[in-house]
C-alpha positions in Angstrom: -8.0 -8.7 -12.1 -6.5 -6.7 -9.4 -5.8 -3.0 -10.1 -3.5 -1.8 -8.5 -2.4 2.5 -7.3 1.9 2.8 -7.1 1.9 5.9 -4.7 5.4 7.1 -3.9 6.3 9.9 -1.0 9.4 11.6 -1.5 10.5 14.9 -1.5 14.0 14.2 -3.6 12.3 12.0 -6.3 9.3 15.0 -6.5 12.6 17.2 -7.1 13.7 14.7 -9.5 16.9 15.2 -7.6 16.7 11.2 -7.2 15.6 8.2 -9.2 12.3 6.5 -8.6 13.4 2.9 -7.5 10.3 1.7 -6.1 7.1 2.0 -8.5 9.5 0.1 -11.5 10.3 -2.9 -8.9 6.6 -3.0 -7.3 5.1 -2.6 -10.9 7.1 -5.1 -12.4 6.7 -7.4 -9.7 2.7 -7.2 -9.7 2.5 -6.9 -13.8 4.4 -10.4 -13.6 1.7 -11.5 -11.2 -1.0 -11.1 -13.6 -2.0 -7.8 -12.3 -2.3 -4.1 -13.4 -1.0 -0.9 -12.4 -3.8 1.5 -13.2 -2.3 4.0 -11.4 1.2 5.8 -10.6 2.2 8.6 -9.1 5.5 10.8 -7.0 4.4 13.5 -5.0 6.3 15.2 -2.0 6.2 14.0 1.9 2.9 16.0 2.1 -0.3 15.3 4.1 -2.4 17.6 1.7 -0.9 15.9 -1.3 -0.7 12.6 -0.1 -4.1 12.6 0.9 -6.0 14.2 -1.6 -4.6 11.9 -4.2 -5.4 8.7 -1.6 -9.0 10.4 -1.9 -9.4 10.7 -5.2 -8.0 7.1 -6.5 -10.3 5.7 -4.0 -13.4 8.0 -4.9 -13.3 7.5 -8.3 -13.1 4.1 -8.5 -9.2 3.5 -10.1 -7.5 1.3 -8.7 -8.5 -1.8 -6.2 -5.6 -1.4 -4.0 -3.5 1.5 -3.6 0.3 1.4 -2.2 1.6 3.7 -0.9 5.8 4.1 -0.4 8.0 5.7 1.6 7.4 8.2 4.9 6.6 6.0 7.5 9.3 6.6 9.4 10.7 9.2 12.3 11.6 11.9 10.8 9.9 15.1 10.8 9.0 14.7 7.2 7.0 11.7 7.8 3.9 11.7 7.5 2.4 9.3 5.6 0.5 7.4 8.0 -1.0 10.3 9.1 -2.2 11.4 6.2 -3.7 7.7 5.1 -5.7 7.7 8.6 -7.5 11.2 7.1 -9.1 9.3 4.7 -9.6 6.3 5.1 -13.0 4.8 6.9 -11.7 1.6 8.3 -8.4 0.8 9.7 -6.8 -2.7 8.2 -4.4 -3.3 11.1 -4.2 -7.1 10.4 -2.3 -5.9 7.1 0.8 -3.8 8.8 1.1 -5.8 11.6 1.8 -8.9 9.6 4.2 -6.7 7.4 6.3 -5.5 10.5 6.6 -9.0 11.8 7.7 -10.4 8.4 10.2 -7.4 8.2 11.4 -7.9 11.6 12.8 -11.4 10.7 14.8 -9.4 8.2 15.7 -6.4 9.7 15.0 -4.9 13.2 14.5 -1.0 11.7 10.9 -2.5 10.8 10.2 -1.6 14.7 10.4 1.8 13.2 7.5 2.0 10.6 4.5 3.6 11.7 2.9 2.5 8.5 -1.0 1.3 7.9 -3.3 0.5 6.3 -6.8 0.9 6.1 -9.9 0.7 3.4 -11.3 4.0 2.2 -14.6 2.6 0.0 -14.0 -0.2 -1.9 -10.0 1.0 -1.8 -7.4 -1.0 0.3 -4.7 1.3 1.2 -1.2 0.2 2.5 1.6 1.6 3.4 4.8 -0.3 2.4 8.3 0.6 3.4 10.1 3.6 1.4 13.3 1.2 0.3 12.7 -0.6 -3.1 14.0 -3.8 -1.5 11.4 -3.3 1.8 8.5 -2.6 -0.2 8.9 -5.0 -3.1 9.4 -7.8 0.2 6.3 -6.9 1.9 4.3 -6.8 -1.4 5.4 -10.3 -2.0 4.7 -11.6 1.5 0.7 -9.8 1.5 0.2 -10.5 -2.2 -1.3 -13.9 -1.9 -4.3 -12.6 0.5 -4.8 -9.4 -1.5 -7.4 -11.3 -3.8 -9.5 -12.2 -1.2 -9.3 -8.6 0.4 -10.8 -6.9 -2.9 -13.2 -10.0 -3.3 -14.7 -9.3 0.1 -14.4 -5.1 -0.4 -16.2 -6.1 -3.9 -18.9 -8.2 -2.2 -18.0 -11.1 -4.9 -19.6 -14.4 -4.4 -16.2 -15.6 -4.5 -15.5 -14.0 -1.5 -17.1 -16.9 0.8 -14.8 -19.5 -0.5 -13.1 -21.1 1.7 -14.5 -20.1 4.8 -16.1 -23.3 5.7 -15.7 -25.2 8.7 -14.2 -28.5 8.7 -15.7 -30.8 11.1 
């Protein structure tokens, strides 16, 4: 079973001066998958904070896949992809890419993100969009490969499956 990290960036729901939306849809969304949120957490757009708690979910060994929500945008504030590429050791790019181009059938604001994604030990981190409505749509759309991500970050037998050639 997947475990999944709910990390949400924003300075206004860190306030509490405005409701979480995000971490109830994404966490509803993946318990109804069959999955678990081992992991859930609000702090404010951030490098240090973002980071360090990127770090420690992915040091110690908490959660399988970590998302992240929310400042991956322009503003000055913004700095979540940033502060993902500080700790992570491999960058993912397969994983954003295919978000954006999803997104950009829906909207074309998903130019805009600056988001990735990248794997930090056995971690996969991602950045989703900061809207409850983007992030719960690209967590649907990646969901299906996310098993085979962790199964190949866990060096699982099962990881192999399906990678045979057909002649």
């Amino acid at each position: 079973m997947i475990r999944f990290g709910i990390l949400i960036i924003s300075d206004r729901s860190f306030r509490g001066e405005r409701d979480d939306l995000t971490a109830p849809a994404l966490e509803q969304y993946i318990t109804s998958s069959g999955y678990q949120v081992s992991q859930k957490q609000i702090v404010p757009d951030d490098s240090d904070a973002i980071s360090t708690t990127l770090a420690d979910w992915a040091d110690t060994n908490t959660a399988d896949v970590i998302l992240t929500s929310g400042g991956t945008g322009f503003t000055s504030r913004d700095v979540t992809p940033e502060a993902t590429l500080a700790v992570i050791d491999r960058i993912a790019p397969g994983i954003s890419e295919a978000i954006r181009a999803f997104s950009l059938r829906i909207t074309p604001h998903a130019m805009l993100s600056r988001a990735v994604s990248g794997i930090r030990n056995r971690t996969l981190i991602i950045n989703l969009p900061g809207s409850p409505k983007g992030a719960l749509e690209s967590l649907e759309y990646v969901l299906p490969v996310l098993s085979h991500a962790v199964d190949l970050l866990q060096d699982s037998a099962n990881a192999e499956k399906g990678h045979t050639v057909k002649g």
